[in-house]
C-alpha positions as CSV (number, residue, x, y, z in Angstrom):
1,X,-4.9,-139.1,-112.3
2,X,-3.4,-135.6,-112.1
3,X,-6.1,-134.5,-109.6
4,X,-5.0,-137.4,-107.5
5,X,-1.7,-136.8,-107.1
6,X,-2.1,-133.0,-106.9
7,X,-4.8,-134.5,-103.6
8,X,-1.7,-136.2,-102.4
9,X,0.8,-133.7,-102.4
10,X,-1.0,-131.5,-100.9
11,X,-2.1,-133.7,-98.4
12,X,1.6,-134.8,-97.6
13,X,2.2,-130.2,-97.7
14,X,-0.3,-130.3,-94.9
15,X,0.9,-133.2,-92.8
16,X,4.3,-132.5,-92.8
17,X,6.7,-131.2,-90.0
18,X,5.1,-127.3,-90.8
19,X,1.5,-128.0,-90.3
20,X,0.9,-124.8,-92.9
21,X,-1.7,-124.2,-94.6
22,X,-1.9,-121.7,-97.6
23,X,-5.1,-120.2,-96.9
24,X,-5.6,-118.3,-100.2
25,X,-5.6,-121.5,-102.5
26,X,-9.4,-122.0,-100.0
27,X,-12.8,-120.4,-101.0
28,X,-16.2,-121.5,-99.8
29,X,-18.1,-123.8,-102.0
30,X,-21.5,-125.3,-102.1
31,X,-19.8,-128.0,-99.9
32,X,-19.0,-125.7,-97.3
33,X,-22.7,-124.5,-96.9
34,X,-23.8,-127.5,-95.2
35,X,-24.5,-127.2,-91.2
36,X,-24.8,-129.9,-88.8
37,X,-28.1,-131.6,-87.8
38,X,-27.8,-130.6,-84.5
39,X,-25.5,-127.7,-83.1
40,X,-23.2,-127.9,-79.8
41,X,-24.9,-127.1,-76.3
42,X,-25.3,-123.2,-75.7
43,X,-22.4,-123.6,-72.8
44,X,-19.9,-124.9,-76.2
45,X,-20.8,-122.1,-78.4
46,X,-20.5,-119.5,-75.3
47,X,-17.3,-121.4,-74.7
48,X,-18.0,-120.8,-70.9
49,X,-15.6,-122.7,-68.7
50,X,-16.2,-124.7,-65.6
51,X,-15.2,-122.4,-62.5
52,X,-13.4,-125.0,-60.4
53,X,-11.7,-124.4,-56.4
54,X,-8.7,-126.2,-55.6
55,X,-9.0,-126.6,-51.4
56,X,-6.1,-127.0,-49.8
57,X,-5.1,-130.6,-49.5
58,X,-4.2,-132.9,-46.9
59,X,-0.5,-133.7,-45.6
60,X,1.0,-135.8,-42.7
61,X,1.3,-134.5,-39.4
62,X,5.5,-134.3,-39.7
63,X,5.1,-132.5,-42.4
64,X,2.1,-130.3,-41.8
65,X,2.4,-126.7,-43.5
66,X,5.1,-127.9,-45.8
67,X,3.6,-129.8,-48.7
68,X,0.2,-128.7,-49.2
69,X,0.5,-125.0,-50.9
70,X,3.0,-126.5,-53.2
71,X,0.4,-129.5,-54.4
72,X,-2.0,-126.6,-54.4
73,X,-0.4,-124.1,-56.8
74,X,0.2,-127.3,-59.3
75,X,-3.2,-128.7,-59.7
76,X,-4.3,-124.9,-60.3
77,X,-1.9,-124.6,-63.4
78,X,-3.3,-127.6,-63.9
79,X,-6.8,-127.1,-64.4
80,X,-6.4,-123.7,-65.5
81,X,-4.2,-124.3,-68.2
82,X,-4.2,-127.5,-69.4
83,X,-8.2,-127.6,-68.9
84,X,-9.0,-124.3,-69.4
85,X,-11.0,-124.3,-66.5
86,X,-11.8,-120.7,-64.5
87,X,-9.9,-121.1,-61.0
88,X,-11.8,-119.5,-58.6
89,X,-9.3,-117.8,-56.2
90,X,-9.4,-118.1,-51.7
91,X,-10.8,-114.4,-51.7
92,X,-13.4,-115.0,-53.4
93,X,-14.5,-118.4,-51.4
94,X,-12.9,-117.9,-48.1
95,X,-15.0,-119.9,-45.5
96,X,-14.7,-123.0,-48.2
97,X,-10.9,-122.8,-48.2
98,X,-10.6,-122.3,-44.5
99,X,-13.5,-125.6,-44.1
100,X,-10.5,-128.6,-42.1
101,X,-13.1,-131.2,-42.9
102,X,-13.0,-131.0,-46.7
103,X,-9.2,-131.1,-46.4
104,X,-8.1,-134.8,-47.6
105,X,-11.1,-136.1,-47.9
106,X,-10.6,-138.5,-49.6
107,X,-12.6,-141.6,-47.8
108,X,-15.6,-142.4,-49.8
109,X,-17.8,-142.6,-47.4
110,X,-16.9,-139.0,-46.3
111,X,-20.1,-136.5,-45.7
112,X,-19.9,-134.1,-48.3
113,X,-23.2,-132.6,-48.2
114,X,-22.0,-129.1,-46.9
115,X,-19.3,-128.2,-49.6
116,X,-22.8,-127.9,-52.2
117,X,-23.8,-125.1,-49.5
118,X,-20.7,-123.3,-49.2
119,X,-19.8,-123.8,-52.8
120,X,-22.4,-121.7,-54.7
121,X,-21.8,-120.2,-58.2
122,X,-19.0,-123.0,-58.9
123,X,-19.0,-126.4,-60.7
124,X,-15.9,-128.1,-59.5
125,X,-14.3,-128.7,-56.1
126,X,-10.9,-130.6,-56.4
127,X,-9.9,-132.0,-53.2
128,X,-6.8,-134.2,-52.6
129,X,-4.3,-135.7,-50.2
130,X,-0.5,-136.0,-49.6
131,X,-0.1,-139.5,-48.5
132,X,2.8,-142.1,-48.4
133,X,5.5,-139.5,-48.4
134,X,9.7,-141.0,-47.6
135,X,13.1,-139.7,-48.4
136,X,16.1,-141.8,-47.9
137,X,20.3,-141.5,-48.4
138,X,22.1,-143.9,-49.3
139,X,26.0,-143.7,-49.7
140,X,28.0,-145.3,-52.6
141,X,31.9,-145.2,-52.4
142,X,34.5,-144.5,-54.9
143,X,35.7,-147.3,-57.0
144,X,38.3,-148.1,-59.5
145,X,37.9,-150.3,-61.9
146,X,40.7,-151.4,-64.8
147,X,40.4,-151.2,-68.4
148,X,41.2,-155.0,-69.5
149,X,42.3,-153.7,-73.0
150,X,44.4,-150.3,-72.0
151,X,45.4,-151.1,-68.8
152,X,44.1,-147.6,-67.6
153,X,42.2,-147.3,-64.3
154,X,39.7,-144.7,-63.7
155,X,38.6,-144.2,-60.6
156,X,34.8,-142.8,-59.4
157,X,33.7,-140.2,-57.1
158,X,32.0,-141.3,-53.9
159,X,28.4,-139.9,-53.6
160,X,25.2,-139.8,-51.7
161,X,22.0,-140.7,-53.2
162,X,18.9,-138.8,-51.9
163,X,16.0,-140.1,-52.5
164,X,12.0,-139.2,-52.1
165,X,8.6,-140.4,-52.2
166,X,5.3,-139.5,-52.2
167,X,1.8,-140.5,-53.3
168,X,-1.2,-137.5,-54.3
169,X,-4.6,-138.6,-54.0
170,X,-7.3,-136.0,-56.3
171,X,-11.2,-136.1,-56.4
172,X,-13.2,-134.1,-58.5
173,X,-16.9,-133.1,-56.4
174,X,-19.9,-131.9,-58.7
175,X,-20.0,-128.7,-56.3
176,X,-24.0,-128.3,-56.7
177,X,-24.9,-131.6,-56.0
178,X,-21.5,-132.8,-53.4
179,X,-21.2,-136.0,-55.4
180,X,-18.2,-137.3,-56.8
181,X,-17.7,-136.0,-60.6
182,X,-14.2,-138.1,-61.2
183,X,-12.2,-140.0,-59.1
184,X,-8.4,-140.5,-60.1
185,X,-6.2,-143.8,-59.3
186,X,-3.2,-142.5,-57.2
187,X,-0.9,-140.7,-58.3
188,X,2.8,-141.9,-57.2
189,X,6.1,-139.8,-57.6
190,X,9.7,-140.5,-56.9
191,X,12.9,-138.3,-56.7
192,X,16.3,-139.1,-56.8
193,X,19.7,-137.0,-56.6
194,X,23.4,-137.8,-56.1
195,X,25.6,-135.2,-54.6
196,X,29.4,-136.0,-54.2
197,X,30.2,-136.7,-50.9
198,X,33.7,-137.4,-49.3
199,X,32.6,-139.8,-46.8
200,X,29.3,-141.8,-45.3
201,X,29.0,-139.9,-42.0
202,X,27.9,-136.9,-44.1
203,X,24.9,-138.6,-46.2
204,X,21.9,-137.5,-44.7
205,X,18.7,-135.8,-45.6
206,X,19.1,-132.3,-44.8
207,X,15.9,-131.0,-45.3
208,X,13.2,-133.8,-46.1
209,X,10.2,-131.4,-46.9
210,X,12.1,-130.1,-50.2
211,X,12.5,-133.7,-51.4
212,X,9.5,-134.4,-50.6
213,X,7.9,-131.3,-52.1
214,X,9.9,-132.8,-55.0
215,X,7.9,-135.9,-55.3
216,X,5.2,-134.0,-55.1
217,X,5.7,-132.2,-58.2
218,X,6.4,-135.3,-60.4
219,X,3.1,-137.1,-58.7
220,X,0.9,-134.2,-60.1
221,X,2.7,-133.6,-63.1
222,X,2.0,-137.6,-63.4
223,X,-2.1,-136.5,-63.4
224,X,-1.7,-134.2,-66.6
225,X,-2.8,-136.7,-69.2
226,X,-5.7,-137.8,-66.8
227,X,-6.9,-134.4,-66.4
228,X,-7.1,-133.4,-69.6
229,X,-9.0,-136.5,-71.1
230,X,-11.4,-136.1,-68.2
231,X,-11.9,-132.1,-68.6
232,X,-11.4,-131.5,-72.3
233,X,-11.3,-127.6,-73.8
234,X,-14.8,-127.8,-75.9
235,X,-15.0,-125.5,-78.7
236,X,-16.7,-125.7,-82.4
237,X,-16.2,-125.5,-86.1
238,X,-17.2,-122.4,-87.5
239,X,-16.6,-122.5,-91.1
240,X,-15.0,-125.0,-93.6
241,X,-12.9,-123.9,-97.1
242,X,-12.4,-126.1,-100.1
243,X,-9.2,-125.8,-102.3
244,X,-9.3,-126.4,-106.1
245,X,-7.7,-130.0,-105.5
246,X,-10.3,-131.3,-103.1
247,X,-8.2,-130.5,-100.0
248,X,-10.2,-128.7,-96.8
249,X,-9.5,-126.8,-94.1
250,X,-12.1,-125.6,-91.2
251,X,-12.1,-123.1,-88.8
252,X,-12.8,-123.4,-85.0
253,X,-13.0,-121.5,-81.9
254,X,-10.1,-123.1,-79.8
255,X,-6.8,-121.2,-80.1
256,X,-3.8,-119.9,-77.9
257,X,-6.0,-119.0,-74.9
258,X,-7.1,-122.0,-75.0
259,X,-3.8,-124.1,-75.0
260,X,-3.5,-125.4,-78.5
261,X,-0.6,-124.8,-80.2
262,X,0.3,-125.6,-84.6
263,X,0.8,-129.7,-84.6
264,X,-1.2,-130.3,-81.9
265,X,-4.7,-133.2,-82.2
266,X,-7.8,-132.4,-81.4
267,X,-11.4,-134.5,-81.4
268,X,-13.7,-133.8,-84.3
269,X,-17.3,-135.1,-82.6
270,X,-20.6,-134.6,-83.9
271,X,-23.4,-134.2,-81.1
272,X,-26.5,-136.8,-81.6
273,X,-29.8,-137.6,-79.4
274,X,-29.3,-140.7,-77.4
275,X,-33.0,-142.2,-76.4
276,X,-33.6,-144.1,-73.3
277,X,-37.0,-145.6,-74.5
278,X,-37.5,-147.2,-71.1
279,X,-37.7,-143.8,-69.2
280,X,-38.7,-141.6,-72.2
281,X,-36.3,-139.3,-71.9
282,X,-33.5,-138.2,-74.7
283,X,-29.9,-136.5,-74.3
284,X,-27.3,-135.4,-76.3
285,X,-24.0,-137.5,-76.4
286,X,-21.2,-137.1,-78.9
287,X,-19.6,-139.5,-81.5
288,X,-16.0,-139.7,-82.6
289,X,-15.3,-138.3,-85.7
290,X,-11.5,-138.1,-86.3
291,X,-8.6,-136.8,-84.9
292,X,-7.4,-133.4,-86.7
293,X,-3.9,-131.6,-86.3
294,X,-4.0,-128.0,-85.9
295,X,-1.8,-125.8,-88.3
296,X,0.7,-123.6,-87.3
297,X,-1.5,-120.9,-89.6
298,X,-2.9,-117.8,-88.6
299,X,-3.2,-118.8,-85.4
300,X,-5.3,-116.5,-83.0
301,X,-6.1,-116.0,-79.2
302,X,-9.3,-117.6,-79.6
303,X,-9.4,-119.0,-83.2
304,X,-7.2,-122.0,-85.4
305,X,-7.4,-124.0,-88.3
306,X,-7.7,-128.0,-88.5
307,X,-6.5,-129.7,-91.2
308,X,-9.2,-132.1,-92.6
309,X,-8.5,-135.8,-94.0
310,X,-9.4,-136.8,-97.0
311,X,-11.1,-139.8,-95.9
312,X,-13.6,-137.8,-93.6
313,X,-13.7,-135.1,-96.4
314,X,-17.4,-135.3,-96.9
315,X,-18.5,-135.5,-93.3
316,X,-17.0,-132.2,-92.2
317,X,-19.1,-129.2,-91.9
318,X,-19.9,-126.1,-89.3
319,X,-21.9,-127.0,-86.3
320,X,-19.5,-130.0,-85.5
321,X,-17.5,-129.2,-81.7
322,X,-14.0,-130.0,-81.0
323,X,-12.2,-131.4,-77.8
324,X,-8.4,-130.7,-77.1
325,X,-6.5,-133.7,-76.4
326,X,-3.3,-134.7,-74.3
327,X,-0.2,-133.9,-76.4
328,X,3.0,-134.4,-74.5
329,X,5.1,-131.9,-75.9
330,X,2.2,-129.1,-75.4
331,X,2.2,-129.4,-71.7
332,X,5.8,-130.4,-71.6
333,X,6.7,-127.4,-69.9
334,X,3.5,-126.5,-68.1
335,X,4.5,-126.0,-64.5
């Protein structure tokens, strides 16, 4: 009985709002000998990350030369720090950038074949396009209304309303192969500002590509979530540590370069062999474990510490991989 509540408030220590972990109350025990039956992929343990290029995307005509860098530079921070993909840069991949027919080419039936060519030593080419774009004033005049149980009236500014639209459209191409590696629903934004304004005649869109560009920004910032389920950070577990009470803690190879911050969930999977007995042929998939909070201790550049729950106590052991997940607050301030 005194274990189990000694279990408990530790475990309630490790949950709460801190996410600390007091790592010298942790030694390694016969538990934490254990291994799993079969390790991460060489590319997990190397931690080697995709090298992705972000081409230029397509815009309207009206608007041509306005839109697209802007789109650009937000689906690299994107990638780059949300996925922890390597961005590979214009300089490095000049005639691919400067290829018009990959720009917006987004129709399915588009011919593809040459990006694989012009593409070499790279897994990912993201190409998108601006589509749908709008802005809009609208003019609201000053009211006054009465306060039925004072009698005071208060009386509102007059203002105009400016308002933007636009819709981003992002594919992901396998660049070895020039097939499609994930395709994304569109992504829609909206902006909306009031200005005080005197009078109507002086409601107008002054310069429609900022607005735009506006609607822009909240269209990719919509694809964050999307982009980091689809391209997960993959790391592993290196070593686990059992406490006196029962509690565990584990060690993996994901830290600040890597985007994960104290509080933050990550996927606990263990790799198996899936058999197609039909064609013969075996590959390994993952399975679900748990979802794990990070602590807030000793966290490094390239290392952290999950906190384990009791429930999957038993089934935690070195040799397991980890994938980040979305967390709002992380990316929060990404761009």
């Amino acid at each position: 009985m005194k274990k189990s509540l000694l279990y408990l408030l530790s475990l309630a220590l490790l949950s709460g709002c801190a996410h600390t972990v007091d790592v010298s109350k942790y030694k390694e025990s016969p538990l934490d000998q254990k291994t799993a039956d079969i390790l991460p992929p060489q590319h997990v343990i190397d931690k080697k990350h995709p090298k992705i290029a972000v081409l230029p995307l397509g815009e309207p005509s009206d608007y041509k030369g306005k839109l697209s860098s802007g789109a650009q530079e937000a689906i690299t921070q994107l990638v780059s720090k949300g996925c922890g993909m390597e961005v590979v840069e214009r300089g490095q991949l000049g005639a691919l950038f400067e290829e018009k027919k990959f720009a917006g080419a987004m129709d399915p039936g588009a011919d593809l074949s040459g990006l694989a060519k012009m593409a070499q030593g790279i897994d990912y080419v993201i190409l998108g396009a601006i589509t749908n774009t709008g802005v809009g004033a609208s003019f609201t005049p000053s009211k006054t209304t009465v306060n039925k149980s004072t009698g005071k009236s208060y009386t509102s500014n007059a203002y105009c309303t400016i308002s933007g639209q636009a819709t981003v459209n992002i594919r992901v191409v396998n660049a070895s192969t020039g097939t499609i590696a994930q395709a994304f629903e569109a992504f829609k934004g909206t902006t909306s500002n009031n200005v005080d304004m005197a009078n109507s005649s002086q409601c107008r869109v002054n310069n429609p590509a900022a607005v735009v560009n506006q609607a822009v920004d909240k269209a990719v910032k919509k694809a964050t979530r999307q982009f980091i389920e689809a391209f997960p950070n993959l790391g592993y577990l290196y070593k686990t540590m059992t406490g006196a009470d029962g509690t565990r803690i584990a060690y993996i190879n994901l830290g600040k370069l890597d985007g994960v911050k104290g509080g933050d969930k990550v996927e606990l999977v263990r790799y198996v062999k899936e058999v197609d007995r039909i064609k013969k042929t075996e590959r390994l998939t993952t399975q679900k474990i748990a979802d794990v909070k990070i602590a807030d201790t000793d966290m490094q550049d390239n290392s952290s510490i999950i906190i384990i729950p009791e429930e999957y106590s038993s089934q935690i052991m070195p040799g397991l991989a980890v994938k980040t997940k979305y967390n709002a607050s992380g990316f929060a301030g990404m761009f």
